[in-house]
C-alpha positions in Angstrom: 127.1 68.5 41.2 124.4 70.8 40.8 125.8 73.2 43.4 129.3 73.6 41.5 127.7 74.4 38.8 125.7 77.5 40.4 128.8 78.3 42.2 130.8 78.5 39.1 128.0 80.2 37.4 128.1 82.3 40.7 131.6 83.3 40.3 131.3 83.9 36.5 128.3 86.4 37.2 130.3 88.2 40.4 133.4 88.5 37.7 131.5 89.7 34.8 129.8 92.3 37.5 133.3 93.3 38.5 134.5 94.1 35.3 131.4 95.8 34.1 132.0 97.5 37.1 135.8 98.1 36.5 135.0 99.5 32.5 131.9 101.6 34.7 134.8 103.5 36.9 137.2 103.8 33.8 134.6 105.1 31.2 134.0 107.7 34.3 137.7 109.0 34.6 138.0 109.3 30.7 134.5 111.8 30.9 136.0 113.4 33.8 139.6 113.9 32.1 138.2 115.1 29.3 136.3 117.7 31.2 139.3 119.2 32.7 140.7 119.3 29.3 138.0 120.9 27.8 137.5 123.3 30.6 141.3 124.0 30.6 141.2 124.6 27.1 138.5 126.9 27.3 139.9 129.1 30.1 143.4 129.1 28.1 141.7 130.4 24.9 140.0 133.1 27.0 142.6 134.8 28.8 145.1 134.0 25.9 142.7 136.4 23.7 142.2 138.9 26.0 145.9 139.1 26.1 146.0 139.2 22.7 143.4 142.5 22.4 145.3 144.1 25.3 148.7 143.6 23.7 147.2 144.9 20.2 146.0 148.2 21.9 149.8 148.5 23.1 151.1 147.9 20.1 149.2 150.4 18.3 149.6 152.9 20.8 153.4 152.5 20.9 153.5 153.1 17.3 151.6 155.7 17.3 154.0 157.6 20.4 156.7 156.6 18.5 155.9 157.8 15.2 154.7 161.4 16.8 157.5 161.5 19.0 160.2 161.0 15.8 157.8 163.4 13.3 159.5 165.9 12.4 162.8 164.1 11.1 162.0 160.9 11.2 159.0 159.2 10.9 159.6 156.6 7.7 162.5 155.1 9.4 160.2 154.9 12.6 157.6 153.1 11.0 160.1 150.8 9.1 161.9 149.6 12.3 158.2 149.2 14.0 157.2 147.6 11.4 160.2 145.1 11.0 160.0 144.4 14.7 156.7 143.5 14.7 157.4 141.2 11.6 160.1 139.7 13.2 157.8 138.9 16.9 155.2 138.0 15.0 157.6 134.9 12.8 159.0 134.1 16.2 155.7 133.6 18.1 154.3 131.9 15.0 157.7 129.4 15.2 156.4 128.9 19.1 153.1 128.1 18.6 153.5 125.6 15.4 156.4 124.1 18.4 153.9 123.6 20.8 150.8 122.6 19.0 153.2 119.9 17.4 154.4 118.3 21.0 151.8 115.3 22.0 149.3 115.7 24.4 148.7 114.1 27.7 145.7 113.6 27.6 143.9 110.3 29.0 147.4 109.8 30.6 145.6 109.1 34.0 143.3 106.5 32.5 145.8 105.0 30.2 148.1 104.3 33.1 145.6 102.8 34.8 143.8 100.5 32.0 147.8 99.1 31.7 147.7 98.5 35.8 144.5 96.8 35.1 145.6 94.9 32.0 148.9 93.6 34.1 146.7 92.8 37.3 144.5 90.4 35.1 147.2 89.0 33.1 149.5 88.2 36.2 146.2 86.9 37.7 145.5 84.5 35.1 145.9 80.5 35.3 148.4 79.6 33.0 147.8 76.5 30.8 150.3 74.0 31.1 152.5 73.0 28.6 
């Protein structure tokens, strides 16, 4: 009798390893997701400001060709219609961005799909108790 009991003890401490093991691996795809996301993130906000000082420039260099261009007759109503077109673009791209920071996120997609493949492996593993 004693050696079912080490082997069951045995197989408890080679399960309890192996899920350790499994939370180990899963703990370690959540760090590296959110890595990717952070770095993602990072290089987004970058570019996307760069963009942003780049299309500032041409906006006030536009206005400023426009407005000399129409001077002599002009320039009020040229600076009204810039002005109301830049209003207008800037509601619009406001609308977009509220759009898309309100639509969920994927991350820990990965992970979660894999914690559920896990969850269903151990519960379609598992002795059922008779009834």
């Amino acid at each position: 009798m004693p050696g079912e009991n080490a082997g069951l003890f045995g197989q408890l401490q080679q399960s309890l390893g192996s899920v350790i093991e499994l939370v180990r691996v899963r703990l370690a795809l959540l760090g590296t997701e959110l890595g990717l996301e952070k770095q993602r993130l990072a290089t987004g906000l970058f570019w996307g400001a760069v963009a942003f000082m780049s299309l500032t420039v041409a906006a006030v260099l536009f206005c400023g060709f426009v407005i000399l261009l129409l001077w002599d007759g002009y320039r009020l109503a040229a600076v009204g219609v810039l002005a109301l077109l830049f209003l207008g673009a800037g509601l619009y791209l406001l609308q977009v961005a509220q759009r898309r920071l309100g639509a969920g996120s994927n991350l820990f997609s990965a992970s979660l799909t894999e914690l559920e493949r896990d969850r269903t492996s151990f519960t379609a593993n598992a002795p059922h108790e008779p009834r």
